[in-house]
C-alpha positions as CSV (number, residue, x, y, z in Angstrom):
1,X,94.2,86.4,115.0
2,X,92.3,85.4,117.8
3,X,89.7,84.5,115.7
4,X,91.9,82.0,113.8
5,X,92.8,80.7,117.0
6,X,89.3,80.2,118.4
7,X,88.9,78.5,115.1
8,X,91.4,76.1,115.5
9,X,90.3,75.2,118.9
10,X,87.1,74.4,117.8
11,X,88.0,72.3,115.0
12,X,91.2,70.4,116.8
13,X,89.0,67.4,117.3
14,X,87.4,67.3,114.0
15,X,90.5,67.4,112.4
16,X,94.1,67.6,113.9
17,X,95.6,68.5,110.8
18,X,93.7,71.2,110.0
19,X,93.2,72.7,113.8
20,X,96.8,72.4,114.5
21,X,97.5,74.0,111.3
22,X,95.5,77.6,112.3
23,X,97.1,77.1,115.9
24,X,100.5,77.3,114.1
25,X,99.2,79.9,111.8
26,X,98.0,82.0,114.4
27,X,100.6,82.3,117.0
28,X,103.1,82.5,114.2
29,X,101.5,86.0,112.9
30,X,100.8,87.3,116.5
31,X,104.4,86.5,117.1
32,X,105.5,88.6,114.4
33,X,103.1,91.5,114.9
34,X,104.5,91.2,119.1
35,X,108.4,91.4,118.0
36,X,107.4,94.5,115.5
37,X,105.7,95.8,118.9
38,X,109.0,95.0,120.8
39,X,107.3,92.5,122.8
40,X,110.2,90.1,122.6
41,X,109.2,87.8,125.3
42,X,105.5,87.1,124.0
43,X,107.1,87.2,120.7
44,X,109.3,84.3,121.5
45,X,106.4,82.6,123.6
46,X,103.9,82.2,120.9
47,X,106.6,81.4,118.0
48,X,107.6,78.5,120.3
49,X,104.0,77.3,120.5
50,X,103.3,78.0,116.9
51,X,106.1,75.5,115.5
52,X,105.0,73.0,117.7
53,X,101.4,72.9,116.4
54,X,102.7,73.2,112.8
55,X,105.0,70.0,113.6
56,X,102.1,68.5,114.7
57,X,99.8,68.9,111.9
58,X,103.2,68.1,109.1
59,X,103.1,65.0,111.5
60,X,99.8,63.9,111.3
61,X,99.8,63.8,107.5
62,X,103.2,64.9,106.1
63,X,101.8,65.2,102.6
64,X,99.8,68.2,103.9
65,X,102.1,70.8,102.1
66,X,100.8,73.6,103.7
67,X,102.1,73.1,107.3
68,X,105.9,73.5,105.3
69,X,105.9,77.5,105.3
70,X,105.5,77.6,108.7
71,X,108.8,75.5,109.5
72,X,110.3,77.1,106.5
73,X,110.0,80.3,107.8
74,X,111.1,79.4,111.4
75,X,114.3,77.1,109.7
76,X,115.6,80.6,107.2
77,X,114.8,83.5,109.7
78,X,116.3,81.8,113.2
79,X,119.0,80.7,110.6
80,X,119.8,84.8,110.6
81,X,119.8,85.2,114.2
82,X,123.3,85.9,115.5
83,X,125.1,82.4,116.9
84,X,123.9,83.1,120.3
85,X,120.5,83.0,120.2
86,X,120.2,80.0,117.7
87,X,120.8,77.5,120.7
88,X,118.1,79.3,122.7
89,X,115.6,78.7,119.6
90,X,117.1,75.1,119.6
91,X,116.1,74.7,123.1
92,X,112.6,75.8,122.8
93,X,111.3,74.4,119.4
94,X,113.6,71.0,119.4
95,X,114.7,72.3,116.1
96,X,118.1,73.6,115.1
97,X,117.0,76.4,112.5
98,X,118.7,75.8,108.4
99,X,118.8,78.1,106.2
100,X,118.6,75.6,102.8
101,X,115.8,73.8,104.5
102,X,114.1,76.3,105.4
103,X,114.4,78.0,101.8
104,X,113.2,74.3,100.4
105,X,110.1,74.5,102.6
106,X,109.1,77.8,101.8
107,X,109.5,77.1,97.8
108,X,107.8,73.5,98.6
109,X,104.7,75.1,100.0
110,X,105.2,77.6,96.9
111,X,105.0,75.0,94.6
112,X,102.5,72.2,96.4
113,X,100.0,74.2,99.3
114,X,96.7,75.3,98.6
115,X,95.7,77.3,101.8
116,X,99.0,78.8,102.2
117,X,100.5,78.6,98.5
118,X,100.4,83.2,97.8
119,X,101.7,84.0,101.1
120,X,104.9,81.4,101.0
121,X,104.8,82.9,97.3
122,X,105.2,86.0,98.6
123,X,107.7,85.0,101.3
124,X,109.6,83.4,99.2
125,X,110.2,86.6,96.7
126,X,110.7,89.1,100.0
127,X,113.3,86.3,100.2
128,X,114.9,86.3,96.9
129,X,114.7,90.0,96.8
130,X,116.8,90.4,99.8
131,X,120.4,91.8,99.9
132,X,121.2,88.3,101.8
133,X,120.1,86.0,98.8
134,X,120.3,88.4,95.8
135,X,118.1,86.2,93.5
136,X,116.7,88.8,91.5
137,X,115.2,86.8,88.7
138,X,113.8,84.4,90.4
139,X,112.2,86.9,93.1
140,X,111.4,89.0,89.8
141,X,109.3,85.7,88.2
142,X,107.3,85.4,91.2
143,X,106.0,88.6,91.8
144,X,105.4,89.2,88.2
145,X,103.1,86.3,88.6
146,X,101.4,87.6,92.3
147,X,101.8,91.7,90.4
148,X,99.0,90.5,87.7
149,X,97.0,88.1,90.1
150,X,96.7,90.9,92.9
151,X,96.8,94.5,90.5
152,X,95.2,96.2,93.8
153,X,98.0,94.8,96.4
154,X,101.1,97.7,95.1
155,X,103.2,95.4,97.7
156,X,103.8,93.1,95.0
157,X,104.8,96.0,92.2
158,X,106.7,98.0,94.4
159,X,109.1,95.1,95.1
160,X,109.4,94.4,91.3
161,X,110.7,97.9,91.2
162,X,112.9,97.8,93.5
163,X,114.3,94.6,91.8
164,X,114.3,96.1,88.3
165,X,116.5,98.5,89.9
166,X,118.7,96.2,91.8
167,X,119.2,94.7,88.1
168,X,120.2,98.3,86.5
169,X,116.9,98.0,84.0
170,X,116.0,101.2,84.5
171,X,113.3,101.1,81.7
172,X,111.6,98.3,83.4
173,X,111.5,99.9,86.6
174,X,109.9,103.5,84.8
175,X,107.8,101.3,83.2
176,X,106.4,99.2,86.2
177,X,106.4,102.7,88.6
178,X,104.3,104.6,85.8
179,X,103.0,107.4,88.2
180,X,100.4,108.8,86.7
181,X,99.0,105.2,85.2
182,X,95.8,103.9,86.0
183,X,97.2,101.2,88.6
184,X,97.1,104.2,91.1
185,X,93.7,105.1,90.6
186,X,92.5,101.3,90.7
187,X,93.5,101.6,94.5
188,X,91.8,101.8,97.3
189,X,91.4,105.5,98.9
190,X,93.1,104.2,102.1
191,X,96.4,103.4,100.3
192,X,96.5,105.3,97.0
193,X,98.6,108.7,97.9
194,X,101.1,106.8,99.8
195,X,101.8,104.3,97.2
196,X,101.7,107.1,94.4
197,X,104.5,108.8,96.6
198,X,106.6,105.3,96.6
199,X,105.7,105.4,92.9
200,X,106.7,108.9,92.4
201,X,110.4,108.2,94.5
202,X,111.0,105.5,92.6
203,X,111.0,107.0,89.1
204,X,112.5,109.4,90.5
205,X,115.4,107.4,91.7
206,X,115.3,105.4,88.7
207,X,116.1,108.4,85.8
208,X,118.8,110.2,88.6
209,X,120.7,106.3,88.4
210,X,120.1,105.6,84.8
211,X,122.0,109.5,84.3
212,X,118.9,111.5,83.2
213,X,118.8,113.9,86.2
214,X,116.4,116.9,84.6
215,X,113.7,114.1,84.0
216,X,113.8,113.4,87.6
217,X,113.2,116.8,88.7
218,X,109.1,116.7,88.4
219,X,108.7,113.8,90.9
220,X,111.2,115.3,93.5
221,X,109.4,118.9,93.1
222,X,105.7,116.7,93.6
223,X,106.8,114.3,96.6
224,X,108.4,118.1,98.5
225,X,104.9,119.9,98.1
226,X,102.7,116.5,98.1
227,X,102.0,114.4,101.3
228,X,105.3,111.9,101.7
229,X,105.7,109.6,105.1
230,X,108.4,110.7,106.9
231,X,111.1,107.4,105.8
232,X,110.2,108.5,102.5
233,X,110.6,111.8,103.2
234,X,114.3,111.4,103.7
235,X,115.1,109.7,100.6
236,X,113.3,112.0,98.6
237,X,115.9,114.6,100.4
238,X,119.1,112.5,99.5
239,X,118.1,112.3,95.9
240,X,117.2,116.2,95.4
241,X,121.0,116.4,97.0
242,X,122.1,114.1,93.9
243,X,120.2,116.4,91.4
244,X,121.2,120.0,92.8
245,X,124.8,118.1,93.0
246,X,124.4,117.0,89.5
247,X,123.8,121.1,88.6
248,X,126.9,122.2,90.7
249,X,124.2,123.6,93.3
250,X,126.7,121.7,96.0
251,X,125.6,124.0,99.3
252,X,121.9,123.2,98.3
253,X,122.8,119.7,97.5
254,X,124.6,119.7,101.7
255,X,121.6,121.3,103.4
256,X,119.3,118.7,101.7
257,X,121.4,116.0,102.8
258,X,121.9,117.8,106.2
259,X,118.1,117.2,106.5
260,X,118.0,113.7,106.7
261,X,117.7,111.6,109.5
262,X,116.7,108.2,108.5
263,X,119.5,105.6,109.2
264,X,120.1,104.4,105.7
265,X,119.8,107.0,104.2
266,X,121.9,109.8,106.4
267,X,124.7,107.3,105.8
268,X,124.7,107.5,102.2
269,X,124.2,111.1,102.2
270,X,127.3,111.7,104.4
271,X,129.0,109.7,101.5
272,X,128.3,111.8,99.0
273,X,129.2,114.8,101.0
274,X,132.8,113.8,101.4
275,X,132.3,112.2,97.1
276,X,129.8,114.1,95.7
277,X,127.1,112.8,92.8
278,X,126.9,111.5,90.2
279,X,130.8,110.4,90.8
280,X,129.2,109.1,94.7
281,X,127.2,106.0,95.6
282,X,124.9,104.3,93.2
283,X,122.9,102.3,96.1
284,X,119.6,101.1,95.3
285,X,117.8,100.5,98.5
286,X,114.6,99.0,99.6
287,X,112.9,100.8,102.1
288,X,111.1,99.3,104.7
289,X,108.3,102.1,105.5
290,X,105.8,100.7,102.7
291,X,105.2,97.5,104.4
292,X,103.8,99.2,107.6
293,X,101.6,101.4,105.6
294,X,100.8,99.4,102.5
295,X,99.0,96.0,102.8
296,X,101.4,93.0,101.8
């Protein structure tokens, strides 16, 4: 990031367009990486300075389509800050955050940018995919199209799971998880067994929901003995709880849901302690662990 920055610097003079653009750019991903880190005030600091270098460069040539995911982004996620706080952002960046403008500037830059055209692409279905906006097929077109363009980034695939799911095609979602497929092996070594274990959950999850409990049994028994992050871990756990509940096994089926401890996912399982599976619950839910371990 500082790199990008030093960049921008350097060519500010050549071209304000461009070096306000990587100023923006910049700031705007330190920002993010300083409010995962907690660092709220720095967070806020350099989000401030990055939409006013993006304004800047939209300014100096408003056709340059690019500079519209960065005050898209700024316009939909402020627009989900609690009432509060959206006056404070007002205050500091001049701009009073939209959600519909801020969804048109994302898809604009989608449609139009060059330099920035996969990531808002990719914004854009992480959008769509949410529970907020629930635009499944639209978020499902885009990251079919990013899924074939980038078969080494399992980001992309993992999210069309989780939407196939959302969408009760439990085929599709088998199909697209495919465990034992060569997409797994076509991974780098770095990433490979923690995306096989998302892999392995989710067609797992996907035969428990579509009522084919037995056939799930095989990835549950492989993500218990194999390596499995520690979010996962717990999911894993509430889904053996459906299948031993599915079997009548209900004291087996209490201890594994005893076990977990992941927000989410503890709440569902105390659900189906008190209405117990398959008759409990069908929730689908995205879990947010593979984005800090697998590249997006």
């Amino acid at each position: 990031m500082q790199r990008c920055l030093d960049a921008g610097e350097t060519v500010l003079s050549i071209s304000p367009v461009l070096g306000n653009y990587y100023l923006g750019a910049g700031k705007g991903f330190r920002s993010r990486v300083r409010a995962h880190q907690g660092r709220l005030r720095d967070a806020l600091s350099d989000a401030k300075q990055a939409v006013v270098h993006i304004k800047r460069a939209a300014d100096a040539d408003p056709g340059f389509e690019d500079a519209y995911l960065g005050l898209g982004m700024y316009n939909y996620f402020v627009s989900r800050l609690p009432a509060a706080a959206k006056p404070l952002a007002y205050f500091a960046t001049g701009m009073w955050p939209s959600r519909k403008k801020g969804l048109e500037q994302i898809a604009r830059t989608a449609e139009k940018g060059t330099l920035a055209r996969v990531e808002a692409k990719s914004v854009l279905a992480a959008v769509y995919s949410s529970q907020r906006e629930k635009r499944w097929g639209e978020a499902d077109a885009i990251l079919s199209g990013l899924m074939s363009r980038y078969p080494r980034n399992p980001y992309f695939r993992l999210r069309r799971i989780y939407v196939a799911q959302r969408l009760g095609r439990w085929e599709d979602a088998l199909r697209l998880a495919d465990p034992d497929g060569p997409w797994i092996a076509a991974l780098s070594q770095e990433i490979r067994a923690t995306t096989l274990a998302a892999a392995r959950y989710r067609a797992a999850e996907s035969l428990l929901l579509a009522g084919r409990p037995e056939a799930a049994r095989p990835f549950l028994d492989s993500l218990e003995k194999g390596r499995c992050p520690p979010g996962l871990k717990d999911w894993a756990a509430l889904r053996r709880g459906n299948l031993l509940q599915s079997e009548g096994a209900g004291e087996r089926a209490a201890l594994a849901y005893r076990s977990i401890t992941d927000g989410h996912a503890k709440s569902l399982a105390e659900k189906f302690l008190k209405d117990p599976y398959p008759g409990g619950p069908k929730a689908v839910s995205y879990m947010r662990w593979p984005l800090s371990e697998v590249p997006h």
